[in-house]
DSSP file (Angstrom, degrees, kcal/mol; ACC not computed):
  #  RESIDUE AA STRUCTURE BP1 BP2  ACC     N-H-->O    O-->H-N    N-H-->O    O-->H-N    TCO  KAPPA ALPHA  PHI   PSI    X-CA   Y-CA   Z-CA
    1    1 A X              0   0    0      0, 0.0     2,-0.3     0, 0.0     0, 0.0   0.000 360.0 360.0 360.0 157.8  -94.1   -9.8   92.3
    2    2 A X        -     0   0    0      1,-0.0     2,-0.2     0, 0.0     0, 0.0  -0.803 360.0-106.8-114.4 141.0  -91.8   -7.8   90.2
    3    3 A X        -     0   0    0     -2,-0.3     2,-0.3     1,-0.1     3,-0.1  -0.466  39.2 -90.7 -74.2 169.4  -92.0   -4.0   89.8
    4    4 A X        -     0   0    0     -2,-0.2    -1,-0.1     1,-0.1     0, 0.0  -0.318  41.8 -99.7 -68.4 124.7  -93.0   -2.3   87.0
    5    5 A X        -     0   0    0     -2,-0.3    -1,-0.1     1,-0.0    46,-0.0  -0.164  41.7-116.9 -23.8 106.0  -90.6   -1.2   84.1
    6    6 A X        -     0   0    0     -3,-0.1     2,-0.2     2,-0.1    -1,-0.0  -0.261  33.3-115.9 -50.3 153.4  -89.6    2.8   84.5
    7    7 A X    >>  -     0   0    0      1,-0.0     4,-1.0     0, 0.0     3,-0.9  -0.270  33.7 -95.8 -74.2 163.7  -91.0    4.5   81.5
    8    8 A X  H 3> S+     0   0    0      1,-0.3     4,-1.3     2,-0.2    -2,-0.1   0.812 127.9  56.4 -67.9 -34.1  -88.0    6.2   79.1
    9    9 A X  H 34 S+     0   0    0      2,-0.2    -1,-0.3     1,-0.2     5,-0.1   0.186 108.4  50.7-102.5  26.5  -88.6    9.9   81.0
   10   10 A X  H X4 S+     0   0    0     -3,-0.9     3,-0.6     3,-0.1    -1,-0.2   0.527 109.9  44.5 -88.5 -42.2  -87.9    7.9   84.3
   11   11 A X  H 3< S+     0   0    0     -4,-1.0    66,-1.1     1,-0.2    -2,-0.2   0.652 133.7  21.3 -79.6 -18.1  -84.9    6.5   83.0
   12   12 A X  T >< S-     0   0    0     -4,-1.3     3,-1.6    64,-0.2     2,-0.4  -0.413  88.3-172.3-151.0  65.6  -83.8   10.4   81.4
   13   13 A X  T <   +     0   0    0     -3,-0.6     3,-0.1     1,-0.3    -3,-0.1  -0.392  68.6  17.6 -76.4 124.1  -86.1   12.5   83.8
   14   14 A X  T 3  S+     0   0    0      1,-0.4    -1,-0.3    -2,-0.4     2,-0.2   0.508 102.9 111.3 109.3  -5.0  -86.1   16.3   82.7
   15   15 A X    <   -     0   0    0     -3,-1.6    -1,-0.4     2,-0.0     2,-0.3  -0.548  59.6-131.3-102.2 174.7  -84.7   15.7   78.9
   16   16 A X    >>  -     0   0    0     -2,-0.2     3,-6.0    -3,-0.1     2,-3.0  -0.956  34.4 -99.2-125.4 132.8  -86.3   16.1   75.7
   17   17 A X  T 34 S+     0   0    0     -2,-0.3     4,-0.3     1,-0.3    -2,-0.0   0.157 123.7  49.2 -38.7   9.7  -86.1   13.5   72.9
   18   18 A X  T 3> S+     0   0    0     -2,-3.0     4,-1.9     2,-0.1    -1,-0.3   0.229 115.1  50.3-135.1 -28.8  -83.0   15.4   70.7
   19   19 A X  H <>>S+     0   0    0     -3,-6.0     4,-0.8     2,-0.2     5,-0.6   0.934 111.9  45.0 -86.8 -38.1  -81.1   15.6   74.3
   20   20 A X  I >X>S+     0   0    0     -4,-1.1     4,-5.4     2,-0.2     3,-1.7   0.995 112.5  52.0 -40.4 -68.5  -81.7   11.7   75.0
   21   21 A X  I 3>5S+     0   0    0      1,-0.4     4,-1.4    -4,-0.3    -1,-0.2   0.885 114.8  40.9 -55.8 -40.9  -80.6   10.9   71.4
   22   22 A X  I 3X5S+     0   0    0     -4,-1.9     4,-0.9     1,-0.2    -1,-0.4   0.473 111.9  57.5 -92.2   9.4  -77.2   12.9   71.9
   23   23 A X  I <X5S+     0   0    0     -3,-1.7     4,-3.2    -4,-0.8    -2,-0.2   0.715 109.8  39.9 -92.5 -57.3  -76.7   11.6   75.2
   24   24 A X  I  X<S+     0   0    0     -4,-5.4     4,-1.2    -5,-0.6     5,-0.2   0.862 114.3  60.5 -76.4  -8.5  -76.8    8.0   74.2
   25   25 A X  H >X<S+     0   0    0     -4,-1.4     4,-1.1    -5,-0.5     3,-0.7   0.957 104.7  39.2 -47.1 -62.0  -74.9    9.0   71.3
   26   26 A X  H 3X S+     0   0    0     -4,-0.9     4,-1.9     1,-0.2     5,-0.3   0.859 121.9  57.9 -83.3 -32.0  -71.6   10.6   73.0
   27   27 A X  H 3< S+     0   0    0     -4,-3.2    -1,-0.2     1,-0.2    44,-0.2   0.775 104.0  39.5 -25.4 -50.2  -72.2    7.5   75.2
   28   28 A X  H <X S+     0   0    0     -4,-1.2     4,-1.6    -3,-0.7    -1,-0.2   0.630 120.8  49.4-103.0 -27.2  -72.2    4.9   73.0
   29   29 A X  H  < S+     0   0    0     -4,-1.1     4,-0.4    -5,-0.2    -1,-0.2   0.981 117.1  42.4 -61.3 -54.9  -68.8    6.9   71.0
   30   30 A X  T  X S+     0   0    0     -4,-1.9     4,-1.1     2,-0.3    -2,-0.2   0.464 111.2  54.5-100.7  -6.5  -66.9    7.5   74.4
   31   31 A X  H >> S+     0   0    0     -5,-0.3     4,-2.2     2,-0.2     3,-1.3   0.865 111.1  49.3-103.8 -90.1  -67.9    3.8   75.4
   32   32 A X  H 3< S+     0   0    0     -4,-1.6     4,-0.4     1,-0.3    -2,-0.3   0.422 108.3  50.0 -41.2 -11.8  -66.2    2.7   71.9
   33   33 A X  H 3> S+     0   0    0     -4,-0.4     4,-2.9     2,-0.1     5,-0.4   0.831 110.0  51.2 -70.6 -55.1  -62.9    4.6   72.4
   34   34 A X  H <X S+     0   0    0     -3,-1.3     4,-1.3    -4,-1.1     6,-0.4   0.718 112.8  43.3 -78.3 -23.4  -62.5    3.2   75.7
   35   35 A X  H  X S+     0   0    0     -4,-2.2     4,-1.4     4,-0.3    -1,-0.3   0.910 119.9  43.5 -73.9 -38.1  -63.0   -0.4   74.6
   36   36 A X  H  4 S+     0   0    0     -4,-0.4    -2,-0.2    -5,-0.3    -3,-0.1   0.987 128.9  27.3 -55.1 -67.0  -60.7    0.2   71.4
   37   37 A X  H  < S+     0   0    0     -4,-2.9    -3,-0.2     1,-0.2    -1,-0.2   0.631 136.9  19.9 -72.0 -29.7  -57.9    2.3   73.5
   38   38 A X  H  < S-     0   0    0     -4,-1.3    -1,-0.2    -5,-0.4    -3,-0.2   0.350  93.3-121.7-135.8   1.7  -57.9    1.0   77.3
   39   39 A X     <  -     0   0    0     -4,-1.4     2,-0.4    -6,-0.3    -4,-0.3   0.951  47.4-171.0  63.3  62.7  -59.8   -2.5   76.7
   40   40 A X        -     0   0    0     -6,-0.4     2,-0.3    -9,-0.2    -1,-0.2  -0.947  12.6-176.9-133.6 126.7  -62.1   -0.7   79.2
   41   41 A X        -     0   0    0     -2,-0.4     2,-0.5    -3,-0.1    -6,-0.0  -0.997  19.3-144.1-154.0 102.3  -64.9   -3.5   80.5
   42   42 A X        -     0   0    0     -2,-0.3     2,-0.2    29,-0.1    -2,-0.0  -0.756  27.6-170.2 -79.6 127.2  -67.7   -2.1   83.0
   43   43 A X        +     0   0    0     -2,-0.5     3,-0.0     1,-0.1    29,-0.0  -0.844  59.2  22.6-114.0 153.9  -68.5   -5.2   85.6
   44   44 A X  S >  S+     0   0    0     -2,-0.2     3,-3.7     2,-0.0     4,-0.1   0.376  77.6 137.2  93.8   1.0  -71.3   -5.8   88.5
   45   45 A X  T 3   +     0   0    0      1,-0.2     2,-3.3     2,-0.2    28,-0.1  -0.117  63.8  71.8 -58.5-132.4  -74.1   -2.9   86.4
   46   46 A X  T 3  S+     0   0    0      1,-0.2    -1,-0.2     2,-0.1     4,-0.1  -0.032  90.6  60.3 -49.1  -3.0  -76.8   -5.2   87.0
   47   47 A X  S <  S+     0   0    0     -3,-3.7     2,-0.3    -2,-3.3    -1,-0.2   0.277  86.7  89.5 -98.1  21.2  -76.3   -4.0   90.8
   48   48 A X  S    S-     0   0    0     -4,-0.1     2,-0.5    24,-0.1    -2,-0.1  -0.873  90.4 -96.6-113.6 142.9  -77.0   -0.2   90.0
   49   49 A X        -     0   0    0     -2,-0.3    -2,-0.1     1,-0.1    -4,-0.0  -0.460  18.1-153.3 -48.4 115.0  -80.4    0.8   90.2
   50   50 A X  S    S+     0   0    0     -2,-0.5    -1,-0.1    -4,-0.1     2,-0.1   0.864  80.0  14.9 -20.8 -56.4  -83.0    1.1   87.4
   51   51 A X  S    S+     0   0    0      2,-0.1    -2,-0.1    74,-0.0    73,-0.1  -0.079  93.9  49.5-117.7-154.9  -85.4    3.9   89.0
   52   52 A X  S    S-     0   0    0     71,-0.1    70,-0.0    -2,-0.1    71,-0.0   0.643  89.9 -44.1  36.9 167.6  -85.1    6.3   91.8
   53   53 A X        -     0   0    0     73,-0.1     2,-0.3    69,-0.1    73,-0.2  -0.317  58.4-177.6 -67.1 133.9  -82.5    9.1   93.2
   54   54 A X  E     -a  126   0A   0     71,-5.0    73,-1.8     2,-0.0     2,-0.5  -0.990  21.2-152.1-139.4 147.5  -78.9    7.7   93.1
   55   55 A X  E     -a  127   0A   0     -2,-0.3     2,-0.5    71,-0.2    73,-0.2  -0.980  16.2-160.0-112.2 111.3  -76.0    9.6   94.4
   56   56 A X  E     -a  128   0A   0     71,-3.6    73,-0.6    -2,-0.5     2,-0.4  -0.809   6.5-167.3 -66.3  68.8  -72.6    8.3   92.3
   57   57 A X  E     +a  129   0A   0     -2,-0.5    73,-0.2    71,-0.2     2,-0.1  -0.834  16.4 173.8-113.9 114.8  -69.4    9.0   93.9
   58   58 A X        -     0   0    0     71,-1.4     2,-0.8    -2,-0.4    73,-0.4  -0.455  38.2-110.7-159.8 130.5  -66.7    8.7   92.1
   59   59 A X        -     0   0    0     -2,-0.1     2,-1.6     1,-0.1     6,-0.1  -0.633  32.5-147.0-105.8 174.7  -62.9    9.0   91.6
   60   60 A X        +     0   0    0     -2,-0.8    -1,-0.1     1,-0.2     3,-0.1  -0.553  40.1 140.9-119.4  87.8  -62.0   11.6   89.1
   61   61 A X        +     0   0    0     -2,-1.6     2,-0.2     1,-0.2    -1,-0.2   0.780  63.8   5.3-112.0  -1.3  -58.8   10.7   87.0
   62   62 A X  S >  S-     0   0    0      0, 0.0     3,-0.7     0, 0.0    -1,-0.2  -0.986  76.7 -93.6-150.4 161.7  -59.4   11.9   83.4
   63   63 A X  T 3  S+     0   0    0     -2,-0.2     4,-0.2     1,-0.2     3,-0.2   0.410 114.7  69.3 -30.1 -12.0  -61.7   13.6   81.1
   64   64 A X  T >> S+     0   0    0      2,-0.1     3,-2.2     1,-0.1     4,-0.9   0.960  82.1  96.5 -76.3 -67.8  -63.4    9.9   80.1
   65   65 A X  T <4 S+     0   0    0     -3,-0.7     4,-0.4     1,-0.3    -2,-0.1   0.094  80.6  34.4 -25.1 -40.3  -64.9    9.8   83.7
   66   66 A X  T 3> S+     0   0    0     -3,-0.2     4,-1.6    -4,-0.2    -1,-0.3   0.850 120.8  53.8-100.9 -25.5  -68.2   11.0   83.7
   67   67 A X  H <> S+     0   0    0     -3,-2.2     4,-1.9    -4,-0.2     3,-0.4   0.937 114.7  45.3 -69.8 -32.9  -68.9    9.3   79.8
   68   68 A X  H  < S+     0   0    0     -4,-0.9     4,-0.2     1,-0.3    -1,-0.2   0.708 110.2  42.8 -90.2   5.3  -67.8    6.3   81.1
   69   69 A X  H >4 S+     0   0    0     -4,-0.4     3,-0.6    -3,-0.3     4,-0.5   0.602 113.2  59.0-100.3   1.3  -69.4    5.9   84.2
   70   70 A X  H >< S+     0   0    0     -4,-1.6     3,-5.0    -3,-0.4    -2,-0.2   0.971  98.0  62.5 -69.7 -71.8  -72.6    7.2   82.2
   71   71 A X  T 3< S+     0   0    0     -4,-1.9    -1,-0.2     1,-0.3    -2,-0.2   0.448  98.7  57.7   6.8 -54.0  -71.7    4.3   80.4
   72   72 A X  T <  S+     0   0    0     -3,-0.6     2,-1.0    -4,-0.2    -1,-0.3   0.669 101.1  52.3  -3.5 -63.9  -72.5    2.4   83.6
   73   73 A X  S <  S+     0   0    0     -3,-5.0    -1,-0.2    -4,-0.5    -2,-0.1  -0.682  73.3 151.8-123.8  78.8  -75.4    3.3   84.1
   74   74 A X  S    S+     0   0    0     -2,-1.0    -1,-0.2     1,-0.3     3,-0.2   0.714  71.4  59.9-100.9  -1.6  -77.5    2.5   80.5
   75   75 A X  S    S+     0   0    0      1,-0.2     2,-0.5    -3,-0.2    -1,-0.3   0.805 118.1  25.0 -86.4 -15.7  -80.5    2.0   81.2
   76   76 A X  S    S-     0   0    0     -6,-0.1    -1,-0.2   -64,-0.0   -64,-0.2  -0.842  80.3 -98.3-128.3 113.2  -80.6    5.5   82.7
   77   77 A X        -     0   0    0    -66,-1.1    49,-0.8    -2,-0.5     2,-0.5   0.331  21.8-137.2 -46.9 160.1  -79.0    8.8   82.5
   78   78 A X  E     -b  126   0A   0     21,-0.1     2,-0.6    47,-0.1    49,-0.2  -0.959   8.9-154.1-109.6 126.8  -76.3   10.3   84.9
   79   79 A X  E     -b  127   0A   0     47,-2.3    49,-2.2    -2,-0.5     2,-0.3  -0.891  31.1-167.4 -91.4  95.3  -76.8   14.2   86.1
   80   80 A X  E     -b  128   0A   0     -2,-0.6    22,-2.2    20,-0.3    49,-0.2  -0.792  22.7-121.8-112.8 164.4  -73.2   15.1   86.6
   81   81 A X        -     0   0    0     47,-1.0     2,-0.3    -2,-0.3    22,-0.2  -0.298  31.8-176.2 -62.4 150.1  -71.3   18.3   88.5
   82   82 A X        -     0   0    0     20,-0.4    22,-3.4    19,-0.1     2,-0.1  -0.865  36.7-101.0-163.2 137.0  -68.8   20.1   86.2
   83   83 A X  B >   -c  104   0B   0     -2,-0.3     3,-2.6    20,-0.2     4,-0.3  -0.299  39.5-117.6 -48.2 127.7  -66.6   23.0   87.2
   84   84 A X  G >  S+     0   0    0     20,-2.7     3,-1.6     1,-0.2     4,-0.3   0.752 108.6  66.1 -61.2 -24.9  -68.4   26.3   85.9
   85   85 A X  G 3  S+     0   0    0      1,-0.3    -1,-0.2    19,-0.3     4,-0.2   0.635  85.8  69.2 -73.4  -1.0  -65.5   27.2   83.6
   86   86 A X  G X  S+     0   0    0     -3,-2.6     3,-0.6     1,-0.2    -1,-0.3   0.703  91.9  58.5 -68.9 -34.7  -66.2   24.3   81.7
   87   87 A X  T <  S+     0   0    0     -3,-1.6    -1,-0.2    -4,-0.3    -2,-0.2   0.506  97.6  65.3 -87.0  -3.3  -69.5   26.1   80.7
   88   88 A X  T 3  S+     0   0    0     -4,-0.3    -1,-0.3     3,-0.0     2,-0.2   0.742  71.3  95.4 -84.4 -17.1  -67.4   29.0   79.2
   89   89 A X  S <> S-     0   0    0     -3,-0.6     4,-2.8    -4,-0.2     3,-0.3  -0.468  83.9-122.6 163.6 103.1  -65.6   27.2   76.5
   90   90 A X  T  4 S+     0   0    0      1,-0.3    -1,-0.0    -2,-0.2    -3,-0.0   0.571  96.4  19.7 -73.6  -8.4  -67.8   27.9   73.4
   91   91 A X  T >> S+     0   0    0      2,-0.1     4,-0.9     3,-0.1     3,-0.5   0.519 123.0  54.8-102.9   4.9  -68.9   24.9   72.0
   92   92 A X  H 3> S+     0   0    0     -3,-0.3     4,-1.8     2,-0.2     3,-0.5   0.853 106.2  60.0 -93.7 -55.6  -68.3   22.6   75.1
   93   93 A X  H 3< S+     0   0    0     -4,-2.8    -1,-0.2     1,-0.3    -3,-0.1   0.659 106.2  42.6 -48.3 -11.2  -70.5   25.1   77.0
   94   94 A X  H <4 S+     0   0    0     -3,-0.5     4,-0.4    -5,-0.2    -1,-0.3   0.676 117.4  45.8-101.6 -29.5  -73.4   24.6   74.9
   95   95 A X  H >X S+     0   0    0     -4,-0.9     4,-2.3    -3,-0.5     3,-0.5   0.785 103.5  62.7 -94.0 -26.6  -73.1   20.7   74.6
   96   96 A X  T 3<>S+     0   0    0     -4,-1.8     5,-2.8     1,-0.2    -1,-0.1   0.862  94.4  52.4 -59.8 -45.0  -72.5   20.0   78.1
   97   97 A X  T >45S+     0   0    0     -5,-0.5     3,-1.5     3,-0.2    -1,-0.2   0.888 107.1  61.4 -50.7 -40.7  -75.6   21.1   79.8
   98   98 A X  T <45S+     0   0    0     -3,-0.5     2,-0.2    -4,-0.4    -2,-0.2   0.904 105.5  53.5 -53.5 -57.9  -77.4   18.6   76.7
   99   99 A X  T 3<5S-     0   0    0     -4,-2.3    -1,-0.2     1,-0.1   -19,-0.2   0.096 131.0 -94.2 -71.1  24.2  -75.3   15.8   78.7
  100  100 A X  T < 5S+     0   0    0     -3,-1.5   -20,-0.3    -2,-0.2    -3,-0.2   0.315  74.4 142.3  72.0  -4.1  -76.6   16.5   82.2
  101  101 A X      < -     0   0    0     -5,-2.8     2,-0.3   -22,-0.2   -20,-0.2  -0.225  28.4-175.1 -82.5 172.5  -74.5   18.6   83.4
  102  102 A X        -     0   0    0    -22,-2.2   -20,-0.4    -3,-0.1     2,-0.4  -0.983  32.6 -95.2-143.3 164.2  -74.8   21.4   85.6
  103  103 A X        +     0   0    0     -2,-0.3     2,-0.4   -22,-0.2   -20,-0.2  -0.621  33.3 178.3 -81.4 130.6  -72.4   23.9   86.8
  104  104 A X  B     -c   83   0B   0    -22,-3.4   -20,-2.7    -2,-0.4     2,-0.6  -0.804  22.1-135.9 -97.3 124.4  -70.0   24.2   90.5
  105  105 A X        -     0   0    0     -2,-0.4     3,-0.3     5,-0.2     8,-0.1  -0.892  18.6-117.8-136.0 162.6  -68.0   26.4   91.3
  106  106 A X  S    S+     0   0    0     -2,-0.6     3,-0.1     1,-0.2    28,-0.0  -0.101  77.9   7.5-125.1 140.7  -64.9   25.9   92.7
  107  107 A X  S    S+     0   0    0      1,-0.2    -1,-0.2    -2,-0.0     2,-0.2   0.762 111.4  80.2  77.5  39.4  -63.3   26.7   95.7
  108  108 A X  S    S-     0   0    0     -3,-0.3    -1,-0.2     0, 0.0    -3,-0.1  -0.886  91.9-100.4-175.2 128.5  -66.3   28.0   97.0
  109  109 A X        -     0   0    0     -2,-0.2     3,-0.2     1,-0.1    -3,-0.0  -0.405  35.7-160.6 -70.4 153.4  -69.3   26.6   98.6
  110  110 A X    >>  +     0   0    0      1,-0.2     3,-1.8     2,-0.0     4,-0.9  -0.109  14.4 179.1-122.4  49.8  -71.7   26.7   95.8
  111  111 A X  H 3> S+     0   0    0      1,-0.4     4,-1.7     2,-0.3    -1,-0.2   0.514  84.4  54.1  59.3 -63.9  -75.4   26.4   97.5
  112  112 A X  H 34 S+     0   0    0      2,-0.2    -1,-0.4     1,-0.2     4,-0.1   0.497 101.2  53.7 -77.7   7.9  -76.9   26.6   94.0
  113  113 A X  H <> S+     0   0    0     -3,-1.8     4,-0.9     2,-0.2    -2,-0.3   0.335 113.0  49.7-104.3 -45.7  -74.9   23.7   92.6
  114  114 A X  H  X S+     0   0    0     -4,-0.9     4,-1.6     2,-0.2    -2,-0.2   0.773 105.6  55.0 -78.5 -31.0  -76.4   21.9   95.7
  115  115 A X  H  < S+     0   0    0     -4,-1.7    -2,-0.2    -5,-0.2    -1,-0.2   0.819 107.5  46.4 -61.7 -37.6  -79.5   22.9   95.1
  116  116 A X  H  > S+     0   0    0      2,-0.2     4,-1.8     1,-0.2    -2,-0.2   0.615 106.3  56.8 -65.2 -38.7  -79.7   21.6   91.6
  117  117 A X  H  X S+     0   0    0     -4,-0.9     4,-2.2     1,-0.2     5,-0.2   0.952 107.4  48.0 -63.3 -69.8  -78.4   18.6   92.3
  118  118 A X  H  < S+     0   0    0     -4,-1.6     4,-0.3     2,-0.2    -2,-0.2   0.354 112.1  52.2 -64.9  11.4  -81.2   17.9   95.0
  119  119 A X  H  > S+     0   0    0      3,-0.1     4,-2.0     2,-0.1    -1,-0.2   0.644 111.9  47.8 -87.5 -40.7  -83.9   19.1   92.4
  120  120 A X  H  <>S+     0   0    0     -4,-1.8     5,-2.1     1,-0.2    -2,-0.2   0.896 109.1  50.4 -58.9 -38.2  -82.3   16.6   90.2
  121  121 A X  T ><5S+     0   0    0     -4,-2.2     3,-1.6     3,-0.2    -1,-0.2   0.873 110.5  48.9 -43.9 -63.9  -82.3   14.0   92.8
  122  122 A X  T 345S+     0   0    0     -4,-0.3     2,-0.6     1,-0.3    -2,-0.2   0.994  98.4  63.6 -64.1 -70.7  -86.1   14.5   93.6
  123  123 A X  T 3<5S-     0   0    0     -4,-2.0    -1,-0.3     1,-0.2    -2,-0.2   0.864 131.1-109.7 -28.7 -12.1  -87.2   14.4   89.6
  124  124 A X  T < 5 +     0   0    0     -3,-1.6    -3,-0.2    -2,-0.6    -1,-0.2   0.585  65.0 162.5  95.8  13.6  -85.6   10.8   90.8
  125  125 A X      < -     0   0    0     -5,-2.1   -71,-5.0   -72,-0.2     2,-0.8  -0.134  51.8-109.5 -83.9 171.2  -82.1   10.9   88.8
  126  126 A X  E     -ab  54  78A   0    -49,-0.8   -47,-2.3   -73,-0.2     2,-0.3  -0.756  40.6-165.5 -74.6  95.1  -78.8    9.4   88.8
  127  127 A X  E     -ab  55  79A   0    -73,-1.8   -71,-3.6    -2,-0.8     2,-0.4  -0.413   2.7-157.9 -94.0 154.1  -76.3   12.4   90.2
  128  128 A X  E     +ab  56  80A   0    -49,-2.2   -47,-1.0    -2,-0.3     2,-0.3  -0.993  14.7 173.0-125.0 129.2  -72.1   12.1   89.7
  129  129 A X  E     -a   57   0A   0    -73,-0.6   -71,-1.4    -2,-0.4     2,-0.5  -0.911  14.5-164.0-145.8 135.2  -70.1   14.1   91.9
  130  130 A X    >   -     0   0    0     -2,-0.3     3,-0.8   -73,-0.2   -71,-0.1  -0.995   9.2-165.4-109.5 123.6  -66.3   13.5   91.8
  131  131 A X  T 3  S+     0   0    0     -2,-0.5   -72,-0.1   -73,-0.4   -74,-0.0   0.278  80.8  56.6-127.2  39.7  -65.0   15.0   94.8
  132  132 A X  T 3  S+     0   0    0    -74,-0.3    -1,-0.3     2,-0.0   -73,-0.0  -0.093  87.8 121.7-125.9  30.7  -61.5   15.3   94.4
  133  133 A X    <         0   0    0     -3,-0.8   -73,-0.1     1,-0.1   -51,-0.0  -0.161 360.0 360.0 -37.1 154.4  -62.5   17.3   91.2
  134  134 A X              0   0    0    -28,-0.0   -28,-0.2    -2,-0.0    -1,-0.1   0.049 360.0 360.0 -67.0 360.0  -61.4   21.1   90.7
């Protein structure tokens, strides 16, 4: 017997339809650059989980990285880490949180960064950590 289909707020737990819509948006844009420009072809996703807490670890060599391994992962959203200075930057700082992210900060253990992650985790989400990241 097969399990049951996750519902859409399994697959994007903790967003609200307008954050969904611009999440599979910049996806489906950053997705289409990378095919245009780098011929860029995700293999083996039918081996990522559907449901449940997934930890994504990752190497981290451009700005692309976390839309295209969200990209990866379409049937479900990605919850990813971003350096807190990222969230200063006045429109990036507003759109980014919309795209999962939450803020680390760097060169310091960040305890509430960890925490967040493992709230997200339990709500059952995908988390992205690069961890040769800044």
């Amino acid at each position: 017997m097969t399990p049951p289909k996750p519902t859409i707020q399994e697959h994007y737990p903790g967003q609200s339809f307008w954050s969904r819509c611009l999440y599979r948006c910049a996806q489906s844009i950053t997705y289409r650059l990378a095919q245009l420009l780098y011929g860029y072809r995700p293999k083996h996703t039918d081996r990522i989980p559907v449901a449940g807490p997934v930890v994504v670890v990752c190497n981290h060599q451009s700005h692309f990285d976390p839309p295209l391994v969200s990209h990866c992962f379409r049937k479900r959203a990605i919850h990813f880490f971003a350096r807190d200075s990222l969230f200063e930057i006045p429109f990036l700082g507003r759109l980014i949180p919309r795209l999962q992210a939450f803020p680390v900060k760097r060169g310091e253990t960040d305890t509430k960064a960890i925490r967040e992650a493992l709230r997200r985790l339990e709500m059952g989400a995908a988390v992205l950590l690069f961890p040769e990241g800044t």
